[in-house]
DRENMIKE-87859 format. One record per atom (N, C-alpha, C): x, y, z; residue in three letters. Coordinates in steps of 0.05 Angstrom, whole numbers, padded with zeros to 5 digits, always signed. Example, Ala and Ser with C-alpha at 12.3 -4.5 7.8 and 13.67 -1.06 7.14 Angstrom:
+00264-00114+00156ALA;+00246-00090+00156ALA;+00264-00066+00156ALA;+00257-00045+00142SER;+00273-00021+00143SER;+00258+00001+00157SER;
# end
This chain:
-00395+00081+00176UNK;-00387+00079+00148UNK;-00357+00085+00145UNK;-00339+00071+00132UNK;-00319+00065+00122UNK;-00289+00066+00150UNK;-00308+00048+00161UNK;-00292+00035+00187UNK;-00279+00022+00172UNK;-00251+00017+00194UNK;-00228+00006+00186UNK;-00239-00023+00206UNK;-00234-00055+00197UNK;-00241-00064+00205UNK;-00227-00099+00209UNK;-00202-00085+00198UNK;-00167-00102+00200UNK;-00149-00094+00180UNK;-00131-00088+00201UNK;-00107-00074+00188UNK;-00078-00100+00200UNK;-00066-00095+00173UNK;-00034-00110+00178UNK;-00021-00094+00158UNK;+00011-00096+00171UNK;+00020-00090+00166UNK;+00045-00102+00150UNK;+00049-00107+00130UNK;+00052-00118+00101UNK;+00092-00115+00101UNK;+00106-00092+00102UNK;+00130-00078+00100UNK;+00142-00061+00117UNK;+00160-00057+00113UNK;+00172-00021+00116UNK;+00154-00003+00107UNK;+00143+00007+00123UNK;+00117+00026+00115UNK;+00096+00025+00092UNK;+00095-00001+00096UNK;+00071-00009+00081UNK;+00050-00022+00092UNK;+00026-00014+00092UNK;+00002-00025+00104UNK;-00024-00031+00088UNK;-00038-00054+00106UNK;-00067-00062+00086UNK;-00080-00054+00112UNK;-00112-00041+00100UNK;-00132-00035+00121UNK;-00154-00045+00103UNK;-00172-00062+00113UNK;-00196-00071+00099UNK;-00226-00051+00114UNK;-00238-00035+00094UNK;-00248-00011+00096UNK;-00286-00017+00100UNK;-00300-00012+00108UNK;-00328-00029+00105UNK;-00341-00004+00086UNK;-00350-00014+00069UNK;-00358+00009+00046UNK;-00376-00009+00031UNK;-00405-00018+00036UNK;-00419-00039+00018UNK;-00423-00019-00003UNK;-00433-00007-00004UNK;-00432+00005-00029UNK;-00411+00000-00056UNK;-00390+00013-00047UNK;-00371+00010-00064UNK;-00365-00013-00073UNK;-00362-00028-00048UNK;-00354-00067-00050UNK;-00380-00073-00074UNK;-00406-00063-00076UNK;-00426-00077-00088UNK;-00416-00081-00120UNK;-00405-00056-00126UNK;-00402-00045-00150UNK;-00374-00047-00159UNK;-00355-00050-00143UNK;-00323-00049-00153UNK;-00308-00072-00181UNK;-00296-00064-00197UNK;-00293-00090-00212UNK;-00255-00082-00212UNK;-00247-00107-00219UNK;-00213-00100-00212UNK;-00204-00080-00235UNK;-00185-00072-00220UNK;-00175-00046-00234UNK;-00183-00013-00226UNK;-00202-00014-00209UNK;-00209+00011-00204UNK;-00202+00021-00176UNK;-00201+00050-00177UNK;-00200+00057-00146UNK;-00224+00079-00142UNK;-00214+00090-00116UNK;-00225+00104-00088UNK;-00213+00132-00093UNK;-00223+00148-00086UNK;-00212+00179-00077UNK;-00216+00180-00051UNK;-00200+00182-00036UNK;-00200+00186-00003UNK;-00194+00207+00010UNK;-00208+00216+00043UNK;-00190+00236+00059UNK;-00194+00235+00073UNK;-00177+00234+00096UNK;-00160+00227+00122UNK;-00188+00236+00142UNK;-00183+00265+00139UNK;-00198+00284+00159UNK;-00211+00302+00140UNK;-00225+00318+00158UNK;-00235+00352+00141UNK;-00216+00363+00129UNK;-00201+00369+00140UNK;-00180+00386+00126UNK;-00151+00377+00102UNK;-00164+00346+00099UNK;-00137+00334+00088UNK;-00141+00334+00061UNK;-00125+00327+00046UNK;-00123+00325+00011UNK;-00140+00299-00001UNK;-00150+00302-00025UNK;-00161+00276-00028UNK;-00135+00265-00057UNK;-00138+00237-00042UNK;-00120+00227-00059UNK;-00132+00197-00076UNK;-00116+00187-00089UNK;-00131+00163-00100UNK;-00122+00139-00093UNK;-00131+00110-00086UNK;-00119+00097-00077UNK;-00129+00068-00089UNK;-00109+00055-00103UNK;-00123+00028-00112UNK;-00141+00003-00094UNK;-00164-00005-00109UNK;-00166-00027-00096UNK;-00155-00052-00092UNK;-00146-00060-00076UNK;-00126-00089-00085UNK;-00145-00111-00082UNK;-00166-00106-00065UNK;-00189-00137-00058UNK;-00217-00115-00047UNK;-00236-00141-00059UNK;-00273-00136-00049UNK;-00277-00162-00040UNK;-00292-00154-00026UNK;-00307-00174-00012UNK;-00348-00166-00014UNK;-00361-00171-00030UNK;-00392-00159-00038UNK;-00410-00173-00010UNK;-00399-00197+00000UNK;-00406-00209+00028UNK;-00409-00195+00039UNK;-00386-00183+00054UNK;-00374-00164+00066UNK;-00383-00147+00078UNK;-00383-00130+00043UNK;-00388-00108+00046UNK;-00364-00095+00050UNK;-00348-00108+00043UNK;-00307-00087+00050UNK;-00292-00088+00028UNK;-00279-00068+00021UNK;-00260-00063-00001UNK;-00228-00060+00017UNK;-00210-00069+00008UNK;-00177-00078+00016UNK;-00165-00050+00006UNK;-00151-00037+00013UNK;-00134-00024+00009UNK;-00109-00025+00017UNK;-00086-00032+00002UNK;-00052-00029-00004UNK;-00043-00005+00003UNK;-00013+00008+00014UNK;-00018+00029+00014UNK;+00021+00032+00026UNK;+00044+00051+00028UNK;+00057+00053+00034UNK;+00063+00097+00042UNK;+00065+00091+00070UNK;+00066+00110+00076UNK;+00098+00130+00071UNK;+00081+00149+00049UNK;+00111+00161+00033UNK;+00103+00184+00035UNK;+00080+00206+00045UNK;+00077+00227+00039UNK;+00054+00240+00057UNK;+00040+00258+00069UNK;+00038+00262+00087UNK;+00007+00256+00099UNK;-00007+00253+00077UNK;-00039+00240+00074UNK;-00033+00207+00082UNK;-00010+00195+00061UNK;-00007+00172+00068UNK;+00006+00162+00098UNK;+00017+00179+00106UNK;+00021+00173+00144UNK;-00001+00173+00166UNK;-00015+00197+00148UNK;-00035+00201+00168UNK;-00060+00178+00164UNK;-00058+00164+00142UNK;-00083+00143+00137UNK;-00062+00116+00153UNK;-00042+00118+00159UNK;-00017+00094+00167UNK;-00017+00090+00206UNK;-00028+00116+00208UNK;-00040+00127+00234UNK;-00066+00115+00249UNK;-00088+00111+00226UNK;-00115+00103+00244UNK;-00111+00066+00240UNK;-00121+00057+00263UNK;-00122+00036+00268UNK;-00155+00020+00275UNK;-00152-00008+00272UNK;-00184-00016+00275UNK;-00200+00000+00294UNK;-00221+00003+00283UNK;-00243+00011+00293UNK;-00248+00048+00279UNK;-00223+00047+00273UNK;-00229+00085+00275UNK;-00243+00087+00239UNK;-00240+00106+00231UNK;-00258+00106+00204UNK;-00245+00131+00189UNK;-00247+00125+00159UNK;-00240+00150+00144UNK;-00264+00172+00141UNK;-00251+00198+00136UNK;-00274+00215+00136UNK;-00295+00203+00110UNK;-00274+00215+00082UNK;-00293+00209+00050UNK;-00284+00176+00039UNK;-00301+00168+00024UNK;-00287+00147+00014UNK;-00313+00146-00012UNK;-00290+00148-00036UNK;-00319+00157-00055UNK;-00307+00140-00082UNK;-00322+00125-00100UNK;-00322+00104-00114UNK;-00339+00088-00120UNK;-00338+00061-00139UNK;-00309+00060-00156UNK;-00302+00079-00176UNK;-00282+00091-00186UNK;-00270+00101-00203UNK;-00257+00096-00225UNK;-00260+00108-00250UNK;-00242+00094-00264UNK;-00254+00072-00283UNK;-00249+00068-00304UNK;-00250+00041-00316UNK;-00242+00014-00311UNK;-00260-00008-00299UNK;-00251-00032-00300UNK;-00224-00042-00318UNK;-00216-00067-00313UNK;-00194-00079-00325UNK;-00213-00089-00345UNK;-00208-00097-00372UNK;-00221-00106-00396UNK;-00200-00136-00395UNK;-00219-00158-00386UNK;-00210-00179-00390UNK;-00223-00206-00399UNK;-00232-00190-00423UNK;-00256-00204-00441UNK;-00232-00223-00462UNK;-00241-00244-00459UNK;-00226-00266-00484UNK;-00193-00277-00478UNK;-00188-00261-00453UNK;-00160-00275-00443UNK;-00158-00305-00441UNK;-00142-00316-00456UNK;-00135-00344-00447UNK;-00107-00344-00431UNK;-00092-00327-00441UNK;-00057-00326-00426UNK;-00051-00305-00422UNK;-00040-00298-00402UNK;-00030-00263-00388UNK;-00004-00274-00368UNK;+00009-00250-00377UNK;+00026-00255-00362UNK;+00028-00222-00346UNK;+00029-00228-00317UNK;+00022-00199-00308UNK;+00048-00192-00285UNK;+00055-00176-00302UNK;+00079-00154-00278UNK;+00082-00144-00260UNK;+00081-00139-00237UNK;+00078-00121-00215UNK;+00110-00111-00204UNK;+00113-00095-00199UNK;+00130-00083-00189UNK;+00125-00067-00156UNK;+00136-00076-00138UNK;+00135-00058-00111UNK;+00110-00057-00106UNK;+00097-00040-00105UNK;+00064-00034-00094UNK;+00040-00046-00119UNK;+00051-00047-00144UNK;+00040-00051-00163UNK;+00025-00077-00151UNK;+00035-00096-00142UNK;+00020-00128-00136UNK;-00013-00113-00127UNK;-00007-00090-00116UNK;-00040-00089-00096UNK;-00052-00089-00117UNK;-00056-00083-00147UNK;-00072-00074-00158UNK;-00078-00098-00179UNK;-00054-00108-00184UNK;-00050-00140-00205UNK;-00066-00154-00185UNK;-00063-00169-00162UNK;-00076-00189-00152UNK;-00102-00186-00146UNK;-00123-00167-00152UNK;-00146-00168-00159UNK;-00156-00183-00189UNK;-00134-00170-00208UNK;-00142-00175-00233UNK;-00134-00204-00231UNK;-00116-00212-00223UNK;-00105-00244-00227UNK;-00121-00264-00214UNK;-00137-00259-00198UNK;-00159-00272-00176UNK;-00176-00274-00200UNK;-00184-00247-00209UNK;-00220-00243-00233UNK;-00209-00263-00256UNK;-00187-00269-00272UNK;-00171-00280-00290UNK;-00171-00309-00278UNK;-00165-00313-00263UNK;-00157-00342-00252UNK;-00189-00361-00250UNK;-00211-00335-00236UNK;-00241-00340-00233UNK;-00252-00344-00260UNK;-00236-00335-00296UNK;-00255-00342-00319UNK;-00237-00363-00329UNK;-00217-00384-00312UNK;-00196-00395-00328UNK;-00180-00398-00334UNK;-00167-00365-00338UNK;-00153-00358-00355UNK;-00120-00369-00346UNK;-00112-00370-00363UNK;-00081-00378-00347UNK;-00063-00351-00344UNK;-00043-00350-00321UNK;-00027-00327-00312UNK;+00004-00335-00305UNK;+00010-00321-00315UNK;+00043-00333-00310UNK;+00055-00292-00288UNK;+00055-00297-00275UNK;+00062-00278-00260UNK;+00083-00270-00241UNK;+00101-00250-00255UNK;+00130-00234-00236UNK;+00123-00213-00220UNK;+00130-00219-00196UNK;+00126-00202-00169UNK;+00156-00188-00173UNK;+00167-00162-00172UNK;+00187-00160-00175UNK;+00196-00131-00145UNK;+00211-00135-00133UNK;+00216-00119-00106UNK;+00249-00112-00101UNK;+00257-00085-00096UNK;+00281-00087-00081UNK;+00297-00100-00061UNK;+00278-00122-00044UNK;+00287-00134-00028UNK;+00278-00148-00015UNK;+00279-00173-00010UNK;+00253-00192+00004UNK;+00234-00181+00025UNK;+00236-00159+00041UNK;+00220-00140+00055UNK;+00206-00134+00049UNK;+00196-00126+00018UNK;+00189-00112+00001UNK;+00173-00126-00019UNK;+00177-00158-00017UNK;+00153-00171-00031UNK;+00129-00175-00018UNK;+00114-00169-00039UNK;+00077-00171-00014UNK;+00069-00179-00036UNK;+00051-00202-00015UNK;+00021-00214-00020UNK;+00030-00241-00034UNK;+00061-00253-00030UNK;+00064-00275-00048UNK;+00040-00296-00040UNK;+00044-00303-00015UNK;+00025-00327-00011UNK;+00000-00319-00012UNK;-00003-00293-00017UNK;-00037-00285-00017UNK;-00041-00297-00059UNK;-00025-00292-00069UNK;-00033-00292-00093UNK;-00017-00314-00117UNK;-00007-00336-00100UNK;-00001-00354-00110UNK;-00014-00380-00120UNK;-00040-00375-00108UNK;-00054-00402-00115UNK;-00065-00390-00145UNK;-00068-00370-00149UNK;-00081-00361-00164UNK;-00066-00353-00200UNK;-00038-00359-00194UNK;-00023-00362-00206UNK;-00015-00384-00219UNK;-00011-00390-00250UNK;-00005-00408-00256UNK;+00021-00424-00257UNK;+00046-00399-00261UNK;+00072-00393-00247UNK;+00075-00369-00232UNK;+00095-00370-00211UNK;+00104-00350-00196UNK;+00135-00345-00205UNK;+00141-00322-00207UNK;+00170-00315-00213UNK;+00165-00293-00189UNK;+00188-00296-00174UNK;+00199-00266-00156UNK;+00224-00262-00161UNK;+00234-00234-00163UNK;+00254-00223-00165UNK;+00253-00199-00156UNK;+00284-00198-00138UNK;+00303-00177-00123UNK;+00321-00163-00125UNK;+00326-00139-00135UNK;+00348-00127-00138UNK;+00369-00139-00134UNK;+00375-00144-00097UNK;+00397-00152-00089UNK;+00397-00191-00091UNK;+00379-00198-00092UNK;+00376-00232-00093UNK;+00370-00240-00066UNK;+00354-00222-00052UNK;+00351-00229-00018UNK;+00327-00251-00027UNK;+00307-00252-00050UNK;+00285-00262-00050UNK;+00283-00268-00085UNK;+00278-00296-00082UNK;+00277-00299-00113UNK;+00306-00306-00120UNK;+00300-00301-00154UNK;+00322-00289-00166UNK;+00328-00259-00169UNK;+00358-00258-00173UNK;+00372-00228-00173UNK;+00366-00225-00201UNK;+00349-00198-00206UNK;+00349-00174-00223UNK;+00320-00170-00227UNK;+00315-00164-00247UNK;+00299-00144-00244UNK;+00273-00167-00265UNK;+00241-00147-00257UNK;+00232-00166-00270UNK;+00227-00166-00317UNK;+00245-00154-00325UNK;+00243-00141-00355UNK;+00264-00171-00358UNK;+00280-00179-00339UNK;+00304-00204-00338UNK;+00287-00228-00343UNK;+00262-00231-00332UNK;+00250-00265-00328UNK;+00229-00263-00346UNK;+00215-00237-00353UNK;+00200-00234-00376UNK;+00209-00238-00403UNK;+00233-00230-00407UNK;+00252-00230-00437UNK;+00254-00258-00436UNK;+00268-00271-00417UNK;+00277-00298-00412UNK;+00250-00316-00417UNK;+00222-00314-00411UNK;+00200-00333-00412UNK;+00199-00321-00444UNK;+00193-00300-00456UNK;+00186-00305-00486UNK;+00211-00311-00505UNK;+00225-00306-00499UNK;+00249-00322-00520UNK;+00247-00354-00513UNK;+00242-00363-00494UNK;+00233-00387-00487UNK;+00209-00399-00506UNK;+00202-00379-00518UNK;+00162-00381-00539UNK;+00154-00387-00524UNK;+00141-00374-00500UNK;+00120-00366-00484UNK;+00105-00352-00500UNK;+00080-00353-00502UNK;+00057-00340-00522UNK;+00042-00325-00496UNK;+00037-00309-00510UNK;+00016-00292-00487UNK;-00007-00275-00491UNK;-00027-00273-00490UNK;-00058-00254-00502UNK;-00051-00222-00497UNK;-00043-00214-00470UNK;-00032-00200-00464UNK;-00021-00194-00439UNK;+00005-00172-00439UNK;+00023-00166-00412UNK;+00000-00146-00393UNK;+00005-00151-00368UNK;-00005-00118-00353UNK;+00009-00120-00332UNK;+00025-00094-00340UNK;+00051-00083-00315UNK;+00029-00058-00305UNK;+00043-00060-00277UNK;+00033-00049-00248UNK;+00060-00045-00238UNK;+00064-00018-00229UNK;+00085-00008-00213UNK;+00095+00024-00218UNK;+00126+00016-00209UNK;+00142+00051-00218UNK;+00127+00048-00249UNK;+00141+00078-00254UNK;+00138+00094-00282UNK;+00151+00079-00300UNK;+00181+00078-00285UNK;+00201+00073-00300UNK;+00202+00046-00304UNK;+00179+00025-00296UNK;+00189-00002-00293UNK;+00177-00008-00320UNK;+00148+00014-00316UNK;+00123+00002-00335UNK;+00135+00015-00359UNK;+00148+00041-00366UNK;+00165+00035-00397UNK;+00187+00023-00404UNK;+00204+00011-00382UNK;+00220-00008-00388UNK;+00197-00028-00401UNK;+00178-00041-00378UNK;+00165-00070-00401UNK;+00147-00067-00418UNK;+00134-00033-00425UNK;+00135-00030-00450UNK;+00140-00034-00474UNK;+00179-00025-00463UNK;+00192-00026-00488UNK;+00204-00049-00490UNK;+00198-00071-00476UNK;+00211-00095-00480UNK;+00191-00115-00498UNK;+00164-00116-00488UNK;+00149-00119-00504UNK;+00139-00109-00525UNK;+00135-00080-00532UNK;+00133-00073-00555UNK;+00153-00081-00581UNK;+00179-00095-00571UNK;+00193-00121-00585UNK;+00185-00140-00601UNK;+00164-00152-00584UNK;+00151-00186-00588UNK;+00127-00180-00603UNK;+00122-00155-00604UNK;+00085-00156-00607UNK;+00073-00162-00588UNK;+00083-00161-00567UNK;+00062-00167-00536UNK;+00039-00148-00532UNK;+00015-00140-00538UNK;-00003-00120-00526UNK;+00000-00119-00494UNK;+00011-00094-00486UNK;+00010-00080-00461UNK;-00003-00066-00447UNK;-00019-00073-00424UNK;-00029-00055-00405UNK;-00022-00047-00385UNK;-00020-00014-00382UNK;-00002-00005-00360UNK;-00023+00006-00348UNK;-00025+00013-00315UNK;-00045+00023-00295UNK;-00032+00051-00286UNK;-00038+00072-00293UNK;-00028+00101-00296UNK;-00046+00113-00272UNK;-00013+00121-00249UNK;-00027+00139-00221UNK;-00021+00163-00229UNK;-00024+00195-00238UNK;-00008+00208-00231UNK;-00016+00226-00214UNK;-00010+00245-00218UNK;-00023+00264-00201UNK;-00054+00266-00201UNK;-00072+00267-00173UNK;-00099+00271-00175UNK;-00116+00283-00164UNK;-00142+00299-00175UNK;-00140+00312-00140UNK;-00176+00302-00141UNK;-00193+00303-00159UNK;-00221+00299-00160UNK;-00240+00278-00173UNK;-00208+00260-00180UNK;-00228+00232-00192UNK;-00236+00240-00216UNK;-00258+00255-00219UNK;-00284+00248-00236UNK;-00280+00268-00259UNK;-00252+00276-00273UNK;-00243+00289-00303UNK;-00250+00320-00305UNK;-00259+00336-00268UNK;-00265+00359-00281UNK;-00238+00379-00276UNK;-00210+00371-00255UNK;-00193+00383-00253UNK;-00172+00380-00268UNK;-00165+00361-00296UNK;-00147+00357-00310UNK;-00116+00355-00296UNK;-00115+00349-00275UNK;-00093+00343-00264UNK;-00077+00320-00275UNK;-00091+00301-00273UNK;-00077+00276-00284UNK;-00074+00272-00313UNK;-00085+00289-00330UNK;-00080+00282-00359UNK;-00049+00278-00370UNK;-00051+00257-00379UNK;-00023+00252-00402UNK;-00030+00243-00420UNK;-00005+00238-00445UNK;-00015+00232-00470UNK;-00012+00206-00477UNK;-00031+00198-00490UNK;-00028+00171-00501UNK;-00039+00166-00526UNK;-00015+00159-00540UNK;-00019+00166-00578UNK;-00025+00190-00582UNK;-00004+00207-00569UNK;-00011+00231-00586UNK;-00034+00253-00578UNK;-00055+00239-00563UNK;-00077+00256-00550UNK;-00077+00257-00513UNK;-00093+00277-00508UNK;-00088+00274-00479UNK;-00118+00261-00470UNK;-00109+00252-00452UNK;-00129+00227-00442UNK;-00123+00244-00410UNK;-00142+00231-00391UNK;-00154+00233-00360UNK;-00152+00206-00355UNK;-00128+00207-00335UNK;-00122+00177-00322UNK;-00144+00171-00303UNK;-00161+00191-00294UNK;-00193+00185-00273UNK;-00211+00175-00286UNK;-00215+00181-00306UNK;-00243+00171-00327UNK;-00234+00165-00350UNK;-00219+00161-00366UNK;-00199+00154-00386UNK;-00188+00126-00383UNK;-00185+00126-00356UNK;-00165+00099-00345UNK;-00171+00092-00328UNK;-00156+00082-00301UNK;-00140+00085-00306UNK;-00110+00062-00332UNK;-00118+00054-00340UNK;-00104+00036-00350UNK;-00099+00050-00385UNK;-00081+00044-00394UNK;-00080+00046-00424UNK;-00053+00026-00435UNK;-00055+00033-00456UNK;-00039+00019-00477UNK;-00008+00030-00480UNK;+00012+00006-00467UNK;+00029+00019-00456UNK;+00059+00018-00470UNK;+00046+00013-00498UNK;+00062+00021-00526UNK;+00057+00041-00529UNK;+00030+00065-00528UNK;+00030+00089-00532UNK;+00034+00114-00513UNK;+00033+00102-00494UNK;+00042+00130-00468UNK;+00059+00143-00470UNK;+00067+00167-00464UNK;+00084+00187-00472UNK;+00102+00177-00432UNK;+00107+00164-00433UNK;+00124+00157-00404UNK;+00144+00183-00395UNK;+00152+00190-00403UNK;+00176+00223-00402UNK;+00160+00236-00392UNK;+00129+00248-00411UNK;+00115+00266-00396UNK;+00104+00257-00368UNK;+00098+00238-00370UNK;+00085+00237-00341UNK;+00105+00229-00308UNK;+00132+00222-00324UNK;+00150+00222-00302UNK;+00156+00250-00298UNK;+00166+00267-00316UNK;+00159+00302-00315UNK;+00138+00309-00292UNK;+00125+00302-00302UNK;+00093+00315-00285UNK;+00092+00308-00260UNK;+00099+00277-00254UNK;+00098+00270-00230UNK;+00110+00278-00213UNK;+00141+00294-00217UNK;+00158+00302-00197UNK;+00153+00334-00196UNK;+00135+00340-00210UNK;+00126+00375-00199UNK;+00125+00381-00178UNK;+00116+00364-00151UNK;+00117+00379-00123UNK;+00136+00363-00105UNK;+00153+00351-00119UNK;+00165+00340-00094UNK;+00176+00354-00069UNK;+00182+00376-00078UNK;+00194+00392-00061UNK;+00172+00400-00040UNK;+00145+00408-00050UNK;+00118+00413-00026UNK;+00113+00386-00017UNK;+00116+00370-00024UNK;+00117+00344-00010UNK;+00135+00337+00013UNK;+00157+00346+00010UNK;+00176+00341+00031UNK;+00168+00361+00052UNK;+00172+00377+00040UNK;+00157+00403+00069UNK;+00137+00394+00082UNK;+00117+00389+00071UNK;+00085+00370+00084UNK;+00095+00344+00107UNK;+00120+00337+00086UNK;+00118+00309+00110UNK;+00144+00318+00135UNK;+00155+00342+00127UNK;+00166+00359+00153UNK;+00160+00364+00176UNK;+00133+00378+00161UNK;+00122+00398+00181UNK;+00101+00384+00200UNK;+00088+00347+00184UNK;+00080+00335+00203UNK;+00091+00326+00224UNK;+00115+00303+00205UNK;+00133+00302+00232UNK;+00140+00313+00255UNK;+00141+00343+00248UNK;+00155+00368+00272UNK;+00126+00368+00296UNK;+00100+00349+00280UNK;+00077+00359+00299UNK;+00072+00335+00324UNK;+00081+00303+00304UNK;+00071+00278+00307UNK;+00097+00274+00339UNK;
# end
């Protein structure tokens, strides 16, 4: 159980491992994740699904090794297996009555959009979709998720890939164009998803943003992840993860998120000093 059963490697420390988990695969719908851990003694963390396979019996996992759980899962290779793998989590994506979406991803964000844009593309629906990356290194999954796409926009910080800037540049640019849209869903940084918040909360665009923050038990009994949205506090594990991303309190939860960086760096020190 939850053999690793092909892994590639995607970036600069970014990797996909396709996990054999029928269970989970039976039941998964896009938008949700996994709580995972390495070994006995490791942290459990949360990790999106980017692809199922119910054939299978395998769920896809995206993943960039930045922290010290995430090296050590960057570590096992086919055949070897995670200890826990517990799911699905979270609320599905609600993609009832979509005719037009236009969906955002930023950096790692694609793992979690190109499920929904596959389920979207599978009722019809039309997608106009910006992959947006620091650097052509750094774009994943274009040809995995282009057929599925009705347009592709990519954009690069530096212009190694695509067009140069950012993706709030080709989004502004398609609706002043009168692009009509049912609704946006940005995937990525913090900072990307209140930038196209607030770019959309402009147009009247309804926004959906996919909220990681801090997590430790999934299932709403450690309040770790709570932030506010409109005013009340919500549980990004059972709450979300997704919400309405005109109302998120974005400040707080970039606040929150950088509470341990500092034990983070130490962690991925003190592995290093072992590996």
């Amino acid at each position: 159980m939850n053999r690793i059963i092909r892994k590639r490697v995607l970036g600069p420390a970014v990797k996909l491992i396709e996990v054999e988990s029928p269970l989970i695969a039976k039941k998964v719908q896009p938008g949700q994740f996994v709580m995972l851990r390495v070994h006995e003694k490791g942290e459990r963390i949360p990790m999106t699904i980017s692809d199922y396979d119910r054939q299978k019996g395998t769920v896809t996992i995206i993943f960039q090794e930045v922290g010290k759980t995430t090296m050590l899962l960057g570590r096992l290779e086919e055949g070897d297996s995670i200890l826990d793998l517990v799911g699905p989590l979270g609320k599905p994506t609600d993609l009832q009555g979509l005719e037009r979406v236009v969906a955002i991803a930023g950096g790692l964000g694609v793992a979690l959009v190109f499920s929904q844009i596959k389920e979207l593309h599978r009722r019809n629906s039309k997608v106009d979709c910006i992959i947006g990356a620091r650097n052509k290194d750094l774009v994943l999954l274009e040809e995995e998720i282009e057929p599925f796409c009705t347009n592709l926009y990519i954009v690069t910080d530096d212009g190694s890939r695509g067009e140069r800037g950012f993706v709030t540049d080709v989004l502004k640019r398609l609706l002043d164009e009168g692009r009509r849209y049912d609704r946006a869903i940005a995937v990525g940084p913090l900072n990307m998803m209140k930038v196209v918040s607030d770019l959309t909360r402009q147009y009247g665009l309804p926004t959906v943003v996919s909220m990681n923050p801090i997590m430790v038990d999934g299932t709403g009994m450690c309040g770790c992840c709570r932030l506010t949205v409109g005013g009340q506090i919500k549980f990004a594990c059972v709450d979300g993860p997704e919400f309405d991303g005109h109302l998120v309190d974005f400040d707080e939860v970039i606040k929150r998120t950088a509470m341990y960086w500092e034990e983070e760096k130490i962690a991925v020190e003190l592995l290093q000093q072992r590996l």
